[in-house]
N, C-alpha and C positions, 0 to 999 in steps of 0.2 A: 798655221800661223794665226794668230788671235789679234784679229782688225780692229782697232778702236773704235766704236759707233758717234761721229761728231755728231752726226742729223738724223732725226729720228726716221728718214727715208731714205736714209741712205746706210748702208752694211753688209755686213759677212754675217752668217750664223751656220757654223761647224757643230753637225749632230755627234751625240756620243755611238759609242758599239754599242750601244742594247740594243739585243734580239728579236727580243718579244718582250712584251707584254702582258699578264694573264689579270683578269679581274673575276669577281664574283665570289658568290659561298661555293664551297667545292670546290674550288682552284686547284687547290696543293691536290689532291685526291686524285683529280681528272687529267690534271695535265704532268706532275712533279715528273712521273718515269721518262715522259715524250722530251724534256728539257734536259736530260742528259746527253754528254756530246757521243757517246756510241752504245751497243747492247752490250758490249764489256765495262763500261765505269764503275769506277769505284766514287762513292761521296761521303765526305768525312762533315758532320755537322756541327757548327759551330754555335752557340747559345749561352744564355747568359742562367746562372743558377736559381732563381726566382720562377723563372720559366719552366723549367727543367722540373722541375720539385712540387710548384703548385698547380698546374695544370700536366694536360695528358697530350697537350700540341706535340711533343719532342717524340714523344712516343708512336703517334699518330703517326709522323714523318719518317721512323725507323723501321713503323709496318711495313708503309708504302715503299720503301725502298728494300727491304727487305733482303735474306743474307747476300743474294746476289750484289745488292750497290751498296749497302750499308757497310760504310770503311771503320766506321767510331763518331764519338759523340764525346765532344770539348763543353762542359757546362758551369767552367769557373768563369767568365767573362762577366768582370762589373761594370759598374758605371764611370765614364770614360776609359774604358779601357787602358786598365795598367800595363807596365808594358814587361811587368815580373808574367802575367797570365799572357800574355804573346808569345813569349819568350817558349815557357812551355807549349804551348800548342803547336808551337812552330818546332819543334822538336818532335813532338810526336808527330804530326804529317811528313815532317820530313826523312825521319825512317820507315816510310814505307810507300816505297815508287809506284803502285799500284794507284796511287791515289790521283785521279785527274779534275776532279769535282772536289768545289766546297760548298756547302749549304749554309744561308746563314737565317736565322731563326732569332727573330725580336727587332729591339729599338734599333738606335744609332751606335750603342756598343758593339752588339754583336757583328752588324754587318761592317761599321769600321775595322773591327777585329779582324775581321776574313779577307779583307783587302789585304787588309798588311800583312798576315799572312802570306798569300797572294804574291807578293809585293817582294817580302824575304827570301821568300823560296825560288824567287826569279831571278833573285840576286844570283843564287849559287849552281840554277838550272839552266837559266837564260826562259824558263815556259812558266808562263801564269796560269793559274788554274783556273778554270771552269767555275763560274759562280751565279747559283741560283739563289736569289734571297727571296725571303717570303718574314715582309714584315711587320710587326704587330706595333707599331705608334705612326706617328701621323710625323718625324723627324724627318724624312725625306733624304735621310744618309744614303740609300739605297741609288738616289739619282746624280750621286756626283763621283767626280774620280779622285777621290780626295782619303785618305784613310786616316781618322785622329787616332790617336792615341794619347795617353798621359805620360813623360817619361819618367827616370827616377828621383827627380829634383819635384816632381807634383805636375810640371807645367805642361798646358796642352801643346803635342807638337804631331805632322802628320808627316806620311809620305805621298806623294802625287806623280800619278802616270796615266793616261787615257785609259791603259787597258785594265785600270784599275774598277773601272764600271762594274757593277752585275751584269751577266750577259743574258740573263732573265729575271726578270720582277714578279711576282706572285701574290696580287692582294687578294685574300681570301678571307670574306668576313667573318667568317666564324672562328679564324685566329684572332683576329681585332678585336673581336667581341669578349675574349678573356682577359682584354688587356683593364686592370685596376684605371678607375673613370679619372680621375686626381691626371696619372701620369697621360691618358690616352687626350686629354683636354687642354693638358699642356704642353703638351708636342703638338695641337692642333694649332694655338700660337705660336709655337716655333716654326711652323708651316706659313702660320700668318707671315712671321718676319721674313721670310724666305722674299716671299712674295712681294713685299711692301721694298723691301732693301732694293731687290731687282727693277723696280720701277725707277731708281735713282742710278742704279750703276752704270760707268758710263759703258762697260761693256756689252749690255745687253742689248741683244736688238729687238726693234719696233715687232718684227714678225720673226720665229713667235713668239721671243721671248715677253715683253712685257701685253701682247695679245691675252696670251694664255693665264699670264700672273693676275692680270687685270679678273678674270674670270675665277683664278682661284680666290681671291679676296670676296668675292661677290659670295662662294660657296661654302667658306669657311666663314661666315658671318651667317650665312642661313641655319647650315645644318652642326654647326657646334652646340648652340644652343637646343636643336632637337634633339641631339644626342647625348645632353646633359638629363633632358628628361625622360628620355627613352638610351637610356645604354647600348642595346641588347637589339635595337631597328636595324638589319643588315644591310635595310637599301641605306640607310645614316651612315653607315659605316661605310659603305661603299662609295657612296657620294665623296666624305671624306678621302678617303684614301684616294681618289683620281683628282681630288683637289689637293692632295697636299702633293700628289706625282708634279701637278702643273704649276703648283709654286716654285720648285727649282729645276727640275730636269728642262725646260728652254732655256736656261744659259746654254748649255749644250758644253760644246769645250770653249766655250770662248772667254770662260772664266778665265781672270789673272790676277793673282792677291785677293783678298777681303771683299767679302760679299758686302758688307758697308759697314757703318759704323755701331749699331745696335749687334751684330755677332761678334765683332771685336770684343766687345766688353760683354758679349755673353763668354766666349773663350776664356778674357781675364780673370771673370768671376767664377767657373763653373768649375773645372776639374782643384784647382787648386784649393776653392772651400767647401767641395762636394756638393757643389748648385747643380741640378738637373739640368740641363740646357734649355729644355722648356719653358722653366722655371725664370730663366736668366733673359728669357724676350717677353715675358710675363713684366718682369721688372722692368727691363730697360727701352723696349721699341717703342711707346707711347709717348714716352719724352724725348725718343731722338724724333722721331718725327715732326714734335713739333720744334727741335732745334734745329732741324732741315729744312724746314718753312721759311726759314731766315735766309735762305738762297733762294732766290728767284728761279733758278734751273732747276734745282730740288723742289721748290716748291709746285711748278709747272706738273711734274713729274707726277706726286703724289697727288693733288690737287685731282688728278682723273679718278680716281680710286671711289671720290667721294660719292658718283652713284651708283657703286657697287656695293656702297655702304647702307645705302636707303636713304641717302639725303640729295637735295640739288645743287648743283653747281652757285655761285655769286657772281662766278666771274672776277671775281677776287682772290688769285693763285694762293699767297699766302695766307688767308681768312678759310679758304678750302681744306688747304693742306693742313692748319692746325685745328680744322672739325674732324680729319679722321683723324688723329691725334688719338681727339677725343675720344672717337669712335672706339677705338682701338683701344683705352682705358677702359671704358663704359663695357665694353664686353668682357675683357681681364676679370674685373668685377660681378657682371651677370655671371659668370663662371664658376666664380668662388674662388679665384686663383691669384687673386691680391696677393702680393707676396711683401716681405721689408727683409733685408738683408739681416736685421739681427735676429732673424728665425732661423739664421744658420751662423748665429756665431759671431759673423763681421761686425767689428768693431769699428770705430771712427780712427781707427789708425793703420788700417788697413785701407784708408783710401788714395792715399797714395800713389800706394803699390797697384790697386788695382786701375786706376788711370794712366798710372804710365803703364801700363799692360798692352792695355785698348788702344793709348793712341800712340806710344814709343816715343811720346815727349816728358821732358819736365817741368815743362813751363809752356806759355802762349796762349790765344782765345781757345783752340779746340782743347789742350788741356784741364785753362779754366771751367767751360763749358763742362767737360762731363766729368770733371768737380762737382760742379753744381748738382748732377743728375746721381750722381751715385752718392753723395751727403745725402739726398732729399730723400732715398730708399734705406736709410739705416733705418 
């Protein structure tokens, strides 16, 4: 049961099933075999085509498991996962019982993909499968029980169940390190919003949820920028990746609805006009932030964040909260990853639609409000 956190010393915090853990270069190599659930498994790999095609990662992954565990390899999975490529995949795992392992390989597609999977097959089995992910952006899909998907109408929608987790995590930087700089920097903002959202939700708790978020905001401000100059640094990489694990996995399960109001309107904008999700806290977290500044509790909130930014406190909640605002723009930008909505097309009549998306109003201040914030991004 998921306790409401009123005071930040007072709460519940309910961890997820994950397992283990594995970091470093050489991860998948050293450990991938020891993380299956017996020496008869079979593991079916789940990947997105981009992956599959331009690098040797999938391949690598089919040595190491080799004829004994290697069940097949699924490598139509796009961005947001449609749910015509679910549909199949889920078809083929499902005709063949042998399978108790899935793998999944890449961003937030693929390892949503293998949940839901996961997810379908439980429906008709009552047993969720075995899931080892080993992921190459910095989305942090890996650490929630949440599986998106897009359905046939475009819109994003997921399934949710605990056991939906990875029951092993596998950051291995020399997968990371083949990830295209563009998408690998802006998942490391998506990482950011994870983090910055949690510090206002009221579910998260003081330990360790917003402990640790606090921490990741400090380290995705350091080492995004090293890793803009240096791609290819594995300890940058690694850094990264334990920083974007600690941007959401302490929610834990205690997640209930909408991690805040900047993913809202990353969800509204993203699968429906093929915005990256990255792309879409790129756009929108800097202005909610400082439209959260506007609450004093929200502002309290963020307002800590700001010496993990490089700046000092005021003592001025509101004047704090809307520095990292700023912060958080100023680095979007150091990035190169400014983005404006009509670099994909959206139009000014499309704002509409995409506010009542975000907030499931048609009118009212929060309507108006991110009115305002999604006009100012065309």
């Amino acid at each position: 049961m998921t306790e409401r956190t009123e005071h930040p010393l007072s709460g519940l915090w309910q961890p997820t099933k994950l397992e283990r853990l594995y970091y470093g270069p050489g991860s998948v190599q050293t450990h991938l075999l020891s993380c299956l659930p017996s020496s008869s498994s079979k593991a079916f790999i789940i990947t997105g085509y981009s992956l599959a095609t331009n690098t040797t990662l999938v391949q690598q992954v089919e040595k190491f498991l080799g004829s004994k565990h290697h069940a097949g390899t699924f490598s139509k999975i796009k961005a947001h996962a449609p749910i015509a490529q679910l549909d199949e995949a889920i078809d083929i795992v499902g005709k063949d019982s042998s399978i108790d392992t899935v793998i999944s390989i890449g961003g937030g597609s693929p390892i949503d993909s293998a949940k839901a999977v996961s997810y379908r097959l439980h429906e008709k089995s009552k047993e969720f499968l075995h899931h080892i992910t080993i992921p190459t952006t910095l989305s942090a899909a890996e650490c929630t029980t949440i599986a998106g998907y897009t359905n046939e109408h475009g819109v994003k929608s997921m399934y949710s169940a605990p056991e939906l987790i990875p029951q092993v995590v596998i950051y291995d930087a020399k997968f990371g390190a083949q990830t295209p700089q563009r998408l690998w920097l802006s998942t490391g903002i998506r990482a950011l919003d994870h983090a910055v959202e949690l510090l206002y939700n009221r579910y998260a708790t003081e330990a360790p949820a917003r402990s640790l978020v606090l921490t990741a905001i400090e380290q995705l401000f350091e080492y995004l920028p090293k890793s803009k100059a240096d791609p290819k640094d594995e300890d940058t990489i690694t850094r990264l990746q334990l920083a974007s694990f600690s941007s959401l996995y302490p929610i834990g399960l205690n997640i209930k609805g909408g991690i805040g109001l900047s993913h809202s309107m990353g969800y509204a904008m993203g699968s429906p006009y093929g915005i990256p999700h990255g792309i879409t806290s790129c756009i929108s977290l800097a202005r909610v932030v400082k439209l959260k500044a506007q609450n004093l509790e929200d502002a309290a909130q963020i307002a800590r964040a700001l010496p993990f930014v490089g700046q000092s406190r005021s003592g001025d909640d509101k004047k704090d909260a809307i520095k990292v605002g700023d912060a958080i723009e100023q680095l979007v930008k150091d990035l190169g990853l400014e983005t404006r909505l009509k670099d994909y097309d959206v139009g000014k009549d499309q704002v509409p639609t995409i506010v009542n998306r975000a907030t499931g109003a048609e009118s009212g201040s929060l309507y108006d409000s991110v009115f305002e914030i999604v006009e100012s991004k065309l």
